[in-house]
C-alpha positions in Angstrom: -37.3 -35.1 -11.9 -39.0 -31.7 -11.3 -42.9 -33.7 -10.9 -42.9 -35.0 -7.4 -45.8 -37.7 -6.9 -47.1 -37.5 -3.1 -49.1 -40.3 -3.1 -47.3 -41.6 0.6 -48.7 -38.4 2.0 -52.0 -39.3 0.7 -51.7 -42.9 1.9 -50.7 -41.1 5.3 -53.4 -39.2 5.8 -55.9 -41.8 5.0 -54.5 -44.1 6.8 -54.2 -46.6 4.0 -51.3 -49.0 3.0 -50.1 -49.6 -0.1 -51.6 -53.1 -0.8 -55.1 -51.8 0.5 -54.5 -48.7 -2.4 -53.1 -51.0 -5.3 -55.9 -53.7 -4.7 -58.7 -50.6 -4.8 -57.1 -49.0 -7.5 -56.5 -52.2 -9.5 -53.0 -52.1 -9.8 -49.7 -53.8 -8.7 -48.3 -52.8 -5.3 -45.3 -53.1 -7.5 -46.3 -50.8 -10.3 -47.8 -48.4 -7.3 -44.5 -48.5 -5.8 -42.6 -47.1 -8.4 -44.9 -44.2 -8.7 -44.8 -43.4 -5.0 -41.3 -44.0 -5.0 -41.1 -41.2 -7.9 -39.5 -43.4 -9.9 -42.6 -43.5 -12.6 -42.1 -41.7 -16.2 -45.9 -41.8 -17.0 -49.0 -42.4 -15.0 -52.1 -43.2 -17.1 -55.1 -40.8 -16.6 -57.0 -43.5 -16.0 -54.7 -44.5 -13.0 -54.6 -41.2 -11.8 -58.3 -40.6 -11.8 -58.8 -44.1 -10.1 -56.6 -42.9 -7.2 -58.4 -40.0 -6.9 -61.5 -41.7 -6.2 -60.3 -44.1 -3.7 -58.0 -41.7 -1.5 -60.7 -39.0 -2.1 -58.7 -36.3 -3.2 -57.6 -34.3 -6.8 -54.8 -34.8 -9.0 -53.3 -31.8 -7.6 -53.0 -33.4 -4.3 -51.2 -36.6 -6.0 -48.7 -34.5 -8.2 -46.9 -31.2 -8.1 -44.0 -29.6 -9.7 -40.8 -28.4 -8.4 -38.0 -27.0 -10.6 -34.6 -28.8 -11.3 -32.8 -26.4 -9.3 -30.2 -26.1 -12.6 -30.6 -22.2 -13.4 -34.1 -21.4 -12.5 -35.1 -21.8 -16.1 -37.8 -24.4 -17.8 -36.9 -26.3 -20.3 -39.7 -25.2 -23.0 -37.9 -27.3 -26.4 -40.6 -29.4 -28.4 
């Protein structure tokens, strides 16, 4: 998936674990797991904004793109 979620390099540098992040943020370690694990297809802005605040950082920090690697080319179809 060309989104990459670097929330383990967020946790990293703040020293946090998981379980201290999901109970802050108010979700699963489960459900964080699969987002760290990049295995998420959708992330609520909600959630997104709430880890923000706790790890102190923007949503750019959390998520960034990186192409498929397939021709170089987005795939721009509605």
């Amino acid at each position: 998936m060309p989104i990459v979620v670097d929330v383990d390099v967020m946790l990293a540098r703040r020293k946090m674990s998981v379980g201290t992040l999901a109970e802050r943020v108010g979700i699963t370690p489960a459900n964080l797991a699969v987002l760290k694990n990049g295995r998420a297809k959708a992330v609520r802005f909600t959630t997104l904004a709430a880890l923000c605040e706790v790890l102190d950082c923007q949503p750019g920090d959390l998520l960034r793109w990186e192409p498929d690697g397939d021709d170089g080319a987005a795939d721009v179809t509605p």
